[in-house]
C-alpha positions, 0 to 999 in steps of 0.5 A, a space after each residue: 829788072 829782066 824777068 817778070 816775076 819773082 818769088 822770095 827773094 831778098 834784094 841787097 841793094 836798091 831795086 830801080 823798075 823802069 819798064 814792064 810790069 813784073 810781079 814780087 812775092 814774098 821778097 824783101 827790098 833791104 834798101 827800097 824800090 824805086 818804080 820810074 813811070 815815064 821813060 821816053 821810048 814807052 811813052 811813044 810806045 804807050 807802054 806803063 810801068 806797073 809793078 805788083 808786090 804781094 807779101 813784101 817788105 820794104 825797108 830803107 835807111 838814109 833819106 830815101 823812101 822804101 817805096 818810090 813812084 815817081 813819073 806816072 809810075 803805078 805800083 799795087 801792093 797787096 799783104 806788104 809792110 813798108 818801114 824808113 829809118 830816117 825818110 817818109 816810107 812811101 812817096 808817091 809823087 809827080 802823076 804817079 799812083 799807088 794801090 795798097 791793100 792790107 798793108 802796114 806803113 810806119 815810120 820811128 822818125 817824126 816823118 808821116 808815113 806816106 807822101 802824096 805829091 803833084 798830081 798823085 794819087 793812092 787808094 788805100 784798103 785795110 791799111 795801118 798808119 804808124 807814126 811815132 813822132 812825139 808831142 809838138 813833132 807829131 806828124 800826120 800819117 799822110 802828107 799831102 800836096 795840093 789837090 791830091 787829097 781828093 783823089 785818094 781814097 781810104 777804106 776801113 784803114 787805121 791812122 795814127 797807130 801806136 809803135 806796138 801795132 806796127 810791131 805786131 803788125 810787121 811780126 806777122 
């Protein structure tokens, strides 16, 4: 990504963020965003990789998340929807975190909705968890690995919601 900010646009094909911290408004990301942290030359520059989405959507298909922070990546997204056909929507993985502020994450597989993994973390405000999994395959809004579950936080989010909130909730 070259420029710093962009503003309603929709993104075709999968959008990789590797250095700098541009900033999405009202856009749509058809195949994901994939946020990569720790590149080597910032590192030693002790630069970060920070994106900022507001109003977004996420979508992808396949077994890839809408939503990818990996490699001590930070991402915050404010007002966004994040939704997969056939993967967890948002994973957070390998030192990364993630703020997420009046978002709506959900999920028709039987996946959770978002991934918490070595080392990662998120804080989530006024958030809604969709899920559809059914009986026995039910799966928890939020999978976790090991201690991250104690460095991530929730605020006034709802869990386990039904497909018609998610519906409503991505009409908006």
């Amino acid at each position: 990504m070259l420029a710093e900010k962009y503003e309603s646009q929709v993104f075709a094909e999968k959008v990789e963020i590797l250095e700098g911290s541009p900033i999405f408004e009202n856009c749509v990301f058809e195949k994901g965003v994939y946020i990569k942290g720790e590149n080597k030359r910032f590192f030693l520059e002790g630069k970060a990789v920070c994106a900022t989405f507001k109003s977004c959507k996420f979508h992808s298909q396949g077994n890839e998340p809408s939503v990818s922070l990996w490699e001590r990546a930070q991402g915050e997204f404010f007002d966004c929807k994040m939704s997969s056909e056939d993967s967890v929507p948002v994973r957070i993985d390998t030192g990364s975190h993630g703020v997420f502020r009046n978002c709506s994450i959900g999920n028709p597989d039987k996946r959770s909705a978002v991934a918490i993994m070595i080392e990662s973390s998120g804080d989530f405000e006024n958030c809604c968890f969709c899920n559809f999994g059914e009986g026995s395959a039910k799966k928890e809004p939020i999978c976790f690995d090991g201690n991250n579950k104690e460095k991530t936080r929730f605020s006034n989010c709802s869990f386990n919601a039904s497909r018609d909130d998610f519906d409503i909730v991505n009409r908006a």
